[in-house]
C-alpha positions as CSV (number, residue, x, y, z in Angstrom):
1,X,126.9,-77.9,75.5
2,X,125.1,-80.5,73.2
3,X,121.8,-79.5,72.0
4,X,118.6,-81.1,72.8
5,X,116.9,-82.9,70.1
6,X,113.6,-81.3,70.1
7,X,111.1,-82.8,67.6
8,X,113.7,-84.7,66.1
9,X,113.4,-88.5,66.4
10,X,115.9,-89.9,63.5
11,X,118.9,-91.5,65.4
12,X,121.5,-91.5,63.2
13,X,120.5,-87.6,63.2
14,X,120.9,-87.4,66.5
15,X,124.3,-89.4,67.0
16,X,125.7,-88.0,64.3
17,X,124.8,-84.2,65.0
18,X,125.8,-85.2,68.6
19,X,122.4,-84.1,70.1
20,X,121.8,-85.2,73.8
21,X,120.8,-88.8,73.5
22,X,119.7,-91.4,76.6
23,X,120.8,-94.4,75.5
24,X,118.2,-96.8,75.2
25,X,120.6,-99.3,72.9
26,X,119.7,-102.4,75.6
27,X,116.5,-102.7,73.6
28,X,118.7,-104.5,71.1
29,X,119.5,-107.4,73.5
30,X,116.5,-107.7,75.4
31,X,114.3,-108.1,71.9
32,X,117.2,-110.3,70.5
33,X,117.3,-112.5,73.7
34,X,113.4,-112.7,73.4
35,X,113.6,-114.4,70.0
36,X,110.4,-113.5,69.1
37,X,108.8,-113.5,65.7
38,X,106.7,-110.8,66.1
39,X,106.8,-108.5,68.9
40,X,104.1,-105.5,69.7
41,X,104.9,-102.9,71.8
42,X,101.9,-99.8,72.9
43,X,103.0,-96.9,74.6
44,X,102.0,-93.4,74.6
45,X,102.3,-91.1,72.6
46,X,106.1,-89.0,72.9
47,X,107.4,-92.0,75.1
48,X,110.5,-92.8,72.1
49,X,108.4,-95.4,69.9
50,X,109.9,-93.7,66.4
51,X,113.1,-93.0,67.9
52,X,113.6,-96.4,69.2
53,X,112.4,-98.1,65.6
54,X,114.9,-96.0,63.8
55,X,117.4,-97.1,66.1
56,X,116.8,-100.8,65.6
57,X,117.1,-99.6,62.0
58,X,120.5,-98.2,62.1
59,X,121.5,-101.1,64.2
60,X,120.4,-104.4,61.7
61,X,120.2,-103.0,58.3
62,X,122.8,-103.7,56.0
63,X,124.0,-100.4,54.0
64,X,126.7,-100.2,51.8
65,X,128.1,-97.8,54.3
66,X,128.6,-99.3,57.8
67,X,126.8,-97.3,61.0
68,X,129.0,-99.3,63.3
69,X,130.1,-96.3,64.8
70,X,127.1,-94.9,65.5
71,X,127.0,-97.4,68.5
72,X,130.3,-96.3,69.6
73,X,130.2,-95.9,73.8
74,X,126.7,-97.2,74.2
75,X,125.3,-99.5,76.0
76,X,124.9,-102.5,73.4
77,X,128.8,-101.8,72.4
78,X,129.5,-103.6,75.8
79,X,128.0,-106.8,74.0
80,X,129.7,-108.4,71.2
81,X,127.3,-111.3,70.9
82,X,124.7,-108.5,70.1
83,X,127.1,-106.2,67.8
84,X,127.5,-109.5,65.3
85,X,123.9,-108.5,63.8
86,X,124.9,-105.6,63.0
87,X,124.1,-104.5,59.7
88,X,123.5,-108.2,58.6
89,X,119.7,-107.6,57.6
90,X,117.6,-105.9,54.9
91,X,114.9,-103.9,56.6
92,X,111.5,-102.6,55.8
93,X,110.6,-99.4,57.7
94,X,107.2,-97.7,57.7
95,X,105.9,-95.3,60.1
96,X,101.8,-94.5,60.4
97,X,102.0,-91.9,62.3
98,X,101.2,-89.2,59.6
99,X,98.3,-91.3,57.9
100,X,95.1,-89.4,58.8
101,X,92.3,-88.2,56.2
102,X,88.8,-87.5,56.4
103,X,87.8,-90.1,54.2
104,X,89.1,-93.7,53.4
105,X,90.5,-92.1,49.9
106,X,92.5,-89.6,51.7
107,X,93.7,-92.0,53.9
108,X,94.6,-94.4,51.5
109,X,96.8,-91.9,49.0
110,X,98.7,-91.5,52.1
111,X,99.5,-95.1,53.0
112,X,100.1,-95.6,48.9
113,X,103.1,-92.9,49.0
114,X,104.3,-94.5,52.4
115,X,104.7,-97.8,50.9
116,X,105.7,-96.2,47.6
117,X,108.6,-94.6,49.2
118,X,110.0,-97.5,51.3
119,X,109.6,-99.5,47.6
120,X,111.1,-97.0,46.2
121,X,114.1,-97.2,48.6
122,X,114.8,-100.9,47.7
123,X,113.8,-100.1,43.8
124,X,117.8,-102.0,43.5
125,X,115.2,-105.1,43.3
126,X,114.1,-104.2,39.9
127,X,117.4,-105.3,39.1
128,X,117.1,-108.5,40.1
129,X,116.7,-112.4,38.8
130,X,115.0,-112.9,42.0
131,X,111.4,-111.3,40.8
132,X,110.1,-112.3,37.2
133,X,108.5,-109.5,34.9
134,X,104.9,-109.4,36.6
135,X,106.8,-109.0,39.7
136,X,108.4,-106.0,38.5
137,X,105.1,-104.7,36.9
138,X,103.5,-104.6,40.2
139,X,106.8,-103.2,41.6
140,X,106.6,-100.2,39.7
141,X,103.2,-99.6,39.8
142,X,103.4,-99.5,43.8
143,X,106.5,-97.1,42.9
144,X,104.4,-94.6,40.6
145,X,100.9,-95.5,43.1
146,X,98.9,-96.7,40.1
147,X,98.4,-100.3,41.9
148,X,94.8,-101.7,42.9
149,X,94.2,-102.0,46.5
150,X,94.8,-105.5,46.6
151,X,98.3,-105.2,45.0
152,X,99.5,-102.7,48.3
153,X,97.2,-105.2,50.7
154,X,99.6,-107.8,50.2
155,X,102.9,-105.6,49.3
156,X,104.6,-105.9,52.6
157,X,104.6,-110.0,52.4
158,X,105.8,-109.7,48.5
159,X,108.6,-106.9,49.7
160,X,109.2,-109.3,52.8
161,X,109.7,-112.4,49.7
162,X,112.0,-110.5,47.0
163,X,114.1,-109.3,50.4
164,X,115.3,-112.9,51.5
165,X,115.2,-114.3,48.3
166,X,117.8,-111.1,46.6
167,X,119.7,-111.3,49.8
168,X,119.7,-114.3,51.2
169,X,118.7,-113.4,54.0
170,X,115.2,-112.7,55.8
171,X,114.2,-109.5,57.1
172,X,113.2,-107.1,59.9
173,X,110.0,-105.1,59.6
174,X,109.6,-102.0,61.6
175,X,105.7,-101.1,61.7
176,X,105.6,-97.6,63.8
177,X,101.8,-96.3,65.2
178,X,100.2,-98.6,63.3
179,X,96.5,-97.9,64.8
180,X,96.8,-94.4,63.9
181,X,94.8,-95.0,60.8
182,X,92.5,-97.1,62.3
183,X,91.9,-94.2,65.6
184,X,91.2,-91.5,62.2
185,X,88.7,-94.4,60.7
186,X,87.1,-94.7,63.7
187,X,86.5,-90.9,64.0
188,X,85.2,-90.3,60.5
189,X,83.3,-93.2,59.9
190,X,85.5,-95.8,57.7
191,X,86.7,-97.5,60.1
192,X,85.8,-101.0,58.8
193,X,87.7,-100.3,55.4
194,X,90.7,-99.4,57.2
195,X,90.8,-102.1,59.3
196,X,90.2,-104.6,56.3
197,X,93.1,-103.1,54.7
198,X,95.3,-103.3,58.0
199,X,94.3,-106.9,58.8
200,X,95.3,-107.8,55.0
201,X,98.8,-105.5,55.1
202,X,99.9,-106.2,58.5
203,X,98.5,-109.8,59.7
204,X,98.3,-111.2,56.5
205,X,102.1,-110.1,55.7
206,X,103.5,-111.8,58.6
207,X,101.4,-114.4,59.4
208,X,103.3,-117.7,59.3
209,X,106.0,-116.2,57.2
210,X,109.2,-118.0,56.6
211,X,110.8,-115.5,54.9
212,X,110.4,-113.3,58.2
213,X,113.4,-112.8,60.2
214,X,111.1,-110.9,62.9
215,X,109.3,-108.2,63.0
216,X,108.5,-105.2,65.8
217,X,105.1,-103.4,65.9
218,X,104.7,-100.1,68.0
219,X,100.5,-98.4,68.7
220,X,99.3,-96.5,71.3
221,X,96.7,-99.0,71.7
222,X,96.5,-102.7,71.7
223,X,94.1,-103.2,68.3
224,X,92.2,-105.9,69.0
225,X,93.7,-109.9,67.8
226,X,90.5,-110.4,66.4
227,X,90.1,-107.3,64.6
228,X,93.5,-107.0,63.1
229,X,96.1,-110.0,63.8
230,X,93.9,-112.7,62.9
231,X,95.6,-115.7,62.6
232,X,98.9,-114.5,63.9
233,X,100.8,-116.8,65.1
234,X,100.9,-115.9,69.2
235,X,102.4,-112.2,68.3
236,X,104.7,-111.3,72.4
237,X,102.6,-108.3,73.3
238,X,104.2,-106.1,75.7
239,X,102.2,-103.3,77.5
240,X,102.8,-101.2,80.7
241,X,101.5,-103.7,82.4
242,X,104.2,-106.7,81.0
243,X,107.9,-106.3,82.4
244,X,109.6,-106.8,79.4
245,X,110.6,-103.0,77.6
246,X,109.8,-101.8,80.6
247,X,112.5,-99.6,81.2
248,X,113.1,-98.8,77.7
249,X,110.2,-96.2,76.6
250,X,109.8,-93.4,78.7
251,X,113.2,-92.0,81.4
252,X,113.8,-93.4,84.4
253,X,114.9,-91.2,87.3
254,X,118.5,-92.2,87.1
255,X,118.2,-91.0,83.4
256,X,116.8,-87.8,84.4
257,X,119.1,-86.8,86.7
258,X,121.9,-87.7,84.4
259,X,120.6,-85.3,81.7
260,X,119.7,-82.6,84.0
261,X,123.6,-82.4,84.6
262,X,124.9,-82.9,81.5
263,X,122.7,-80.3,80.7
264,X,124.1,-77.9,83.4
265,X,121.0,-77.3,85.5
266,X,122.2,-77.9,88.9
267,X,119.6,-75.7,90.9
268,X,117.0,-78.3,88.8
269,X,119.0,-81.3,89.5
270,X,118.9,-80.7,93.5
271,X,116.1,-78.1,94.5
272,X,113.7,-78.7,92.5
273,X,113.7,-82.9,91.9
274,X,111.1,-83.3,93.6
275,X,109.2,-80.3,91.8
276,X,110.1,-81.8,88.8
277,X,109.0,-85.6,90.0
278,X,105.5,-84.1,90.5
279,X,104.8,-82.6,87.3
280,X,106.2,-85.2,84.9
281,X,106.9,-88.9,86.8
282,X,104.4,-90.9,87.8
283,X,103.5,-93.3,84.9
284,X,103.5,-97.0,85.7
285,X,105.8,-99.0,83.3
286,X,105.8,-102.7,84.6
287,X,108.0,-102.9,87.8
288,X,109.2,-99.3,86.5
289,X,107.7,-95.5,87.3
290,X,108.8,-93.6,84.4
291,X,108.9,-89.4,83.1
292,X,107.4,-88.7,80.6
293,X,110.6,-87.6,77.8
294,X,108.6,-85.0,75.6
295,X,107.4,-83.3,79.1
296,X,111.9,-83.2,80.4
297,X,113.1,-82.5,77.4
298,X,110.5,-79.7,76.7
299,X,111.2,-78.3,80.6
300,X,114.8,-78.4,80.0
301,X,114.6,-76.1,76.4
302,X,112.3,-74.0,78.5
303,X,114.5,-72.6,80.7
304,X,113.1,-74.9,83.5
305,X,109.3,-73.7,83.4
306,X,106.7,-76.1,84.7
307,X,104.2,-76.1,82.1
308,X,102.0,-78.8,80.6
309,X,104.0,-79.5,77.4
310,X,102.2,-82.7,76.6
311,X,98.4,-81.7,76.0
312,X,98.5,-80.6,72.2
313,X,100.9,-83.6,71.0
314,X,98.1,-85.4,69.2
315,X,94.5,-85.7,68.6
316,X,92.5,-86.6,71.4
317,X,88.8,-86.9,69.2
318,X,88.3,-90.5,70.6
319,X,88.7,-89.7,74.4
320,X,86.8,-86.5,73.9
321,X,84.3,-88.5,72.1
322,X,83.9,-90.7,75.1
323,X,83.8,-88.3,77.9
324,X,81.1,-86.8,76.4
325,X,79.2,-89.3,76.4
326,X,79.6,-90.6,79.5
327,X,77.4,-90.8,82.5
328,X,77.5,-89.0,85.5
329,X,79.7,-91.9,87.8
330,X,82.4,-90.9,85.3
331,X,82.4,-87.2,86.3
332,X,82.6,-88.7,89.7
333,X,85.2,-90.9,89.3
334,X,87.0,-87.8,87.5
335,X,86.4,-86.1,90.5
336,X,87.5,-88.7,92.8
337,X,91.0,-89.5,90.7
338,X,91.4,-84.9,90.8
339,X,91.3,-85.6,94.7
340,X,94.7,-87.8,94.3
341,X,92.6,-90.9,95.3
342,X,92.3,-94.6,93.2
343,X,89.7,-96.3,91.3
344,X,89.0,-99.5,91.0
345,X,88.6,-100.6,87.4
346,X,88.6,-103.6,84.8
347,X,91.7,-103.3,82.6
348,X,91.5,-104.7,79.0
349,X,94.7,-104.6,77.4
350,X,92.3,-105.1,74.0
351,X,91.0,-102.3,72.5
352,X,88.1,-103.4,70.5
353,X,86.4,-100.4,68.6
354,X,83.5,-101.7,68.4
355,X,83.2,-101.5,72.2
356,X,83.6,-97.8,72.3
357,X,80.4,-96.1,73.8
358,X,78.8,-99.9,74.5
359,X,81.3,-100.9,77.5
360,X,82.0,-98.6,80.5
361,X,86.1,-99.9,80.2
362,X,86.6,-98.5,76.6
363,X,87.2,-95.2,78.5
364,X,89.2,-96.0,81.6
365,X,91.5,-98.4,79.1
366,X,91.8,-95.6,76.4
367,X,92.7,-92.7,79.0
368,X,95.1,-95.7,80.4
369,X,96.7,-96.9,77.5
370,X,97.1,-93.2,76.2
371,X,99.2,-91.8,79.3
372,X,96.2,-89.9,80.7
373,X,96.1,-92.8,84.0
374,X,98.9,-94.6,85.6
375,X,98.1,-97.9,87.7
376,X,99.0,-100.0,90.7
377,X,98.6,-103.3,92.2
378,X,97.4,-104.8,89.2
379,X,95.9,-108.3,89.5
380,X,93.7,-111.0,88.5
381,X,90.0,-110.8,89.9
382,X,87.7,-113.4,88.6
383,X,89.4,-113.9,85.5
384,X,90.1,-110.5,84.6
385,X,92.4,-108.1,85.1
386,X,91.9,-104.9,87.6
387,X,94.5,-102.4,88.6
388,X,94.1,-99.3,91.1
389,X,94.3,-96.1,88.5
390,X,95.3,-93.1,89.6
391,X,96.2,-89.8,87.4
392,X,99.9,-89.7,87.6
393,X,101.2,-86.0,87.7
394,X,100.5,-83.0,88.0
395,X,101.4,-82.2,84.2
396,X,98.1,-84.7,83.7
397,X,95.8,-83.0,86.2
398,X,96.1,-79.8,85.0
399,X,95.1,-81.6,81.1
400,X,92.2,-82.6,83.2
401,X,91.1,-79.4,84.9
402,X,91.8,-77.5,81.8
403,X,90.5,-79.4,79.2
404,X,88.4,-82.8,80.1
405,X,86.6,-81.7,82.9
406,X,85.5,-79.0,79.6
407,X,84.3,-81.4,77.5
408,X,82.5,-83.0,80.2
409,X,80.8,-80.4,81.3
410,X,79.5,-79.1,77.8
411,X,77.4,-82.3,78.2
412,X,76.9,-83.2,81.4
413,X,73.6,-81.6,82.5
414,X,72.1,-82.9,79.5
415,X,73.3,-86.4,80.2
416,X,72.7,-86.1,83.4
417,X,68.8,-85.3,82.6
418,X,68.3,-88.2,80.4
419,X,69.5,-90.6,83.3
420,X,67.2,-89.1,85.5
421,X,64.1,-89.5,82.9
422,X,64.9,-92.8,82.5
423,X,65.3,-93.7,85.7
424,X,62.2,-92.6,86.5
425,X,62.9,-89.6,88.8
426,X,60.7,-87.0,86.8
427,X,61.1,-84.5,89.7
428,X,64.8,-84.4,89.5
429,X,64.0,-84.5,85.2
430,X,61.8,-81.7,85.3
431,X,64.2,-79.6,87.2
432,X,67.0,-80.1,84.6
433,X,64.7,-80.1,81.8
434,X,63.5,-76.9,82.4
435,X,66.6,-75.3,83.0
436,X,68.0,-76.8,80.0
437,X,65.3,-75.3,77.9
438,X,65.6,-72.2,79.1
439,X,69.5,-71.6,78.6
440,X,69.7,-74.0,75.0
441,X,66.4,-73.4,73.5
442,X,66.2,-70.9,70.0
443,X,62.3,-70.6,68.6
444,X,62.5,-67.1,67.9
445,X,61.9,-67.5,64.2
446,X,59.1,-70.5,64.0
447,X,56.0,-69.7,63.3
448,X,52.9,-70.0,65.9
449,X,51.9,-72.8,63.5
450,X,54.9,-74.7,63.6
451,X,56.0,-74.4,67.4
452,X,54.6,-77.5,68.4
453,X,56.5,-79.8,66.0
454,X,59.6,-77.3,67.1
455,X,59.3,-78.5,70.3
456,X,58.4,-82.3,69.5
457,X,61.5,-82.4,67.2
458,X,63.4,-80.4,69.5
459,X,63.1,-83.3,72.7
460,X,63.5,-86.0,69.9
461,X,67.3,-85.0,69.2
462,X,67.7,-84.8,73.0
463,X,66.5,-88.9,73.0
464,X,68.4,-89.5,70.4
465,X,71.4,-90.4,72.1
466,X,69.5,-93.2,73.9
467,X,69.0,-95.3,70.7
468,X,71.2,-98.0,71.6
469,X,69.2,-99.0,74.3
470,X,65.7,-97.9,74.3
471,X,63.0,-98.0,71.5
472,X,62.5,-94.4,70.3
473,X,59.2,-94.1,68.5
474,X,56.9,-91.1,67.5
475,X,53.6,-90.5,65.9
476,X,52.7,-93.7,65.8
477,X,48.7,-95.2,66.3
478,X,48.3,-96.5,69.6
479,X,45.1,-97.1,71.3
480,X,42.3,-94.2,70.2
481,X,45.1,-92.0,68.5
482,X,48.6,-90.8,67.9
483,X,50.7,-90.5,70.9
484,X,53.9,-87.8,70.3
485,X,56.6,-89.5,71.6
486,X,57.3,-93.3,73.3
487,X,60.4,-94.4,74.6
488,X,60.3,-98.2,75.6
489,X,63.5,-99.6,77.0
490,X,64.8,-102.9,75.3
491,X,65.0,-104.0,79.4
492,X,61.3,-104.5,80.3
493,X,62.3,-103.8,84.2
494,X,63.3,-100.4,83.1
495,X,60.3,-97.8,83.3
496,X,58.5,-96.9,79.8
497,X,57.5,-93.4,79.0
498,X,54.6,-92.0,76.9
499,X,55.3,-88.0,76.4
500,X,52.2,-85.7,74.9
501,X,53.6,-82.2,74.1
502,X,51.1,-78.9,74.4
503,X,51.7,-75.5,73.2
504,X,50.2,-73.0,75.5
505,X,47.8,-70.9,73.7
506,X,47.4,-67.0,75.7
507,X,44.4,-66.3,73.3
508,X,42.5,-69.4,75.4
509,X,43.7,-68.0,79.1
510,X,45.4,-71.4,79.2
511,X,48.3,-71.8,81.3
512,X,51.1,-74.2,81.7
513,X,49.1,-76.2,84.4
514,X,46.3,-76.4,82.6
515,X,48.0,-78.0,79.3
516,X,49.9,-80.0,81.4
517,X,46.6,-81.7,83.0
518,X,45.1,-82.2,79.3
519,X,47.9,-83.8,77.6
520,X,47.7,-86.1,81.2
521,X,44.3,-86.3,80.5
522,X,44.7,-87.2,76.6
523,X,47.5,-90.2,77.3
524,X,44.6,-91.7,79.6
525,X,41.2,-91.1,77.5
526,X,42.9,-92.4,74.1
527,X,44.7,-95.5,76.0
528,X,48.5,-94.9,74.5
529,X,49.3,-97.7,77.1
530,X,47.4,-100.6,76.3
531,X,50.1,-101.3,73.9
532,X,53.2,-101.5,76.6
533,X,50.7,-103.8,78.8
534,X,49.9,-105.8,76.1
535,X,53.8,-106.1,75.4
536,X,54.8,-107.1,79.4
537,X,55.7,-103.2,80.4
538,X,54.2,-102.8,84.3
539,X,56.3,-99.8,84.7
540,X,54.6,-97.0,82.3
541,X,55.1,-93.5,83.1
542,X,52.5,-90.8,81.3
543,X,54.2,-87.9,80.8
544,X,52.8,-84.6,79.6
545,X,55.8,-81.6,78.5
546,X,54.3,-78.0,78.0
547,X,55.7,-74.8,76.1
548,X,55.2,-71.4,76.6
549,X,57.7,-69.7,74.6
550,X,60.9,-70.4,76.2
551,X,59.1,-71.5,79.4
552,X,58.7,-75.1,79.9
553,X,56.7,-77.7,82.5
554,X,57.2,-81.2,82.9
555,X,54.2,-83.0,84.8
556,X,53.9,-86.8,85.7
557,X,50.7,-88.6,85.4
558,X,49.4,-91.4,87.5
């Protein structure tokens, strides 16, 4: 019985070592009948992107020694127009799917040795009359990573030119996971280098380039044009939601079946289809509902054991990221879609980074475009596009119950407190707030002196996630004083809040009441609001927050 090819994602490897394949060869005819220039194709992640890339490499790169019978018995054998281009192309290869770093240097050695080694594996052009001696400087100092920046920015358009012109020929590029740099900027903060880089590498290479024969891009997400292929000339994007590869990234049924009895699991194959069609189908592909093939194959080596196979594939730091910080509809909604119900949402097949904690869809699109959401009835609404989601297995809901629902809750209450303060419902605040203080709140080793500007700093790092849209001030002269803390929305319908903080002190026989009413008493005597009047602000909430050790009281004035 032929072994499954776990973790292994080299074709030629697996034809050749005669590992369980499902032929996916059509892919081959339906992007040569496209006749696209450049074609870009997200999925998620462990759907067959890499495998499917080498596979078009084995099928049009010329060798001295001919992979023609790799092909033998597939599908695309049954077409001869299609088996004429075989072999009959130099190809350039690169897969980003290993370039991550903390830093833009790290990240950058790592994509200098990936296009060292693919310059390296054509270094047969060093040879030839087709590139002149500065050429071949640069060349070699791609080879030996001693180049400047600019010399790799623009190395896939000069290794594009010294391919056609030493051939005669133009040739295919094969650009796999290409945003996982730019996901790994985003999380650690360069994101803007790497996408300079990327938008000089990849747009600039193939932008209105005759020397390209064509060229096939494969992401998780759809980068933004603007962002990345600027000035690309109409690049065929394909995502689930398009028609075209539809069927030829992820298994269909059919191809499930097929495997489960080649692979000798009859009791799986009848019994438990259905079983298995629960935990790992589901995911909308065009016109298609697809497995996912990590999830089968990983069943299959595990002696048919439903398990969630999937979860710890890749880094999830953006989605986490977002959940976090989400509001409280989200949990909701999360709740809704764990209930086996729909949600109505906008679906931009653009993923603009920028967007990512500014616009509501940044999370339903990333959890889409990542395999954590399926969708149906997808359609046009106004000018955009909205589909029913839905989470597609259960394989995915337990990665929600287990894990998202966790990251959401570590935040949730304290979200859900600064909506409430904002909103204006101090009751509903003051019941969170005081709760929150008591289970999050450390003072134990400030001194009596410095326990007021504990607590003042303290309720300023809570705000602080509200700085995108709300004026944050503090100490600042206002009226007949100081006031602690202001927080003035940019939205001058939205209420503004004055906060005083008091430290009870036992010595005086003061108690929480009782400092609560002064630092009431102080926002009115020394006029904090004049300030917000003068500036248009009618809705102006006075708001006086008292400590007693880990005891706290929230008290609205009038």
């Amino acid at each position: 019985m032929r072994q499954l090819p776990i973790g292994i994602d080299d074709f030629e490897e697996i034809i050749l070592k005669n590992y369980h394949y499902v032929d996916k060869s059509l892919f081959i005819k339906e992007l040569l009948d496209s006749g696209a220039k450049v074609t870009l194709i997200p999925r998620p992640r462990r759907f067959g992107k890499t495998l499917n890339l080498s596979m078009l490499k084995c099928f049009f790169e010329k060798t001295t020694k001919s992979r023609m019978a790799l092909f033998d018995g597939l599908d695309i054998a049954k077409h001869p127009e299609c088996m004429k281009h075989q072999g009959q192309y130099p190809v350039i290869s690169l897969t980003f799917k290993f370039i991550e770093g903390e830093t833009w240097d790290a990240s950058f050695e790592k994509i200098k040795r990936l296009i060292a080694n693919e310059f390296r594996r054509h270094d047969y052009l060093l040879n030839s009359p087709c590139l002149d001696k500065y050429q071949k400087q640069d060349f070699e100092a791609i080879i030996a990573c001693t180049a400047n920046e600019v010399v790799y920015e623009v190395s896939l358009k000069d290794l594009i030119t010294y391919l056609a012109k030493h051939h005669n020929q133009n040739p295919i590029v094969l650009l796999d996971e290409y945003d996982v740099p730019m996901q790994d900027g985003f999380k650690n903060g360069y994101y803007n280098k790497v996408a300079r880089f990327m938008r000089s590498f990849i747009g600039d290479g193939l932008k209105g380039n005759d020397y390209l024969h064509f060229a096939v891009i494969t992401g998780c997400m759809r980068v933004s044009k603007e962002s990345i292929f600027t000035g690309l000339n109409n690049p065929r994007v394909c995502t689930l939601l398009d028609d075209a590869y539809s069927d030829k990234f992820g298994l269909l049924e059919s191809e499930v079946v097929a495997l489960l009895k080649e692979c000798e699991i009859a009791t799986c194959q009848h019994a438990c289809l259905e079983e298995i069609r629960a935990w790992y189908n589901g995911f909308s592909s065009g016109p298609h509902t697809i497995y996912n093939p990590w999830s089968i194959i990983s069943f299959i080596d595990k002696k048919c054991k439903f398990n969630s196979y999937w979860i710890n594939t890749s880094s999830n730091d953006i989605i986490k990221s977002l959940i976090k910080n989400s509001n409280r509809k989200v949990k909701e909604d999360i709740a809704q879609l764990l209930q086996g119900q729909t949600i109505y949402k906008c679906v931009d097949e653009n993923i603009v980074f920028a967007d990512i904690g500014v616009k509501d869809t940044a999370l339903w699109n990333f959890l889409l475009f990542s395999g954590y959401l399926s969708f149906k009835n997808s359609r046009l609404d106004d000018k955009f596009r909205y589909a029913d989601l839905f989470i597609p297995n259960k394989e995915i809901a337990y990665i929600y119950e287990s894990t998202i629902l966790g990251w959401f809750d570590q935040d949730i209450e304290y979200t859900d407190m600064l909506e409430r303060l904002v909103d204006g419902n101090i009751t509903q605040f003051a019941k969170l707030f005081e709760k929150f203080v008591i289970t999050s709140f450390s003072y134990f080793d400030v001194g009596e002196q410095e326990a007021e500007k504990f607590y003042h700093a303290f309720v300023l790092g809570i705000l602080a996630s509200l700085g995108k849209t709300y004026f944050i001030t503090s100490n600042r002269e206002a009226g007949f004083g100081r006031y602690d803390v202001k927080i003035v929305p940019h939205d001058k319908t939205r209420p503004a809040i004055i906060i005083e903080f008091k430290k009870v002190e036992p010595d005086e026989q003061e108690t929480l009441e009782i400092a609560a009413a002064s630092a009431l008493q102080q926002i009115a005597d020394k006029h904090y609001a004049v300030e917000l009047q003068h500036n248009g602000y009618t809705n102006i909430i006075p708001l006086a927050i008292v400590f007693e050790g880990k005891k706290a009281l929230v008290r609205r004035g009038g």
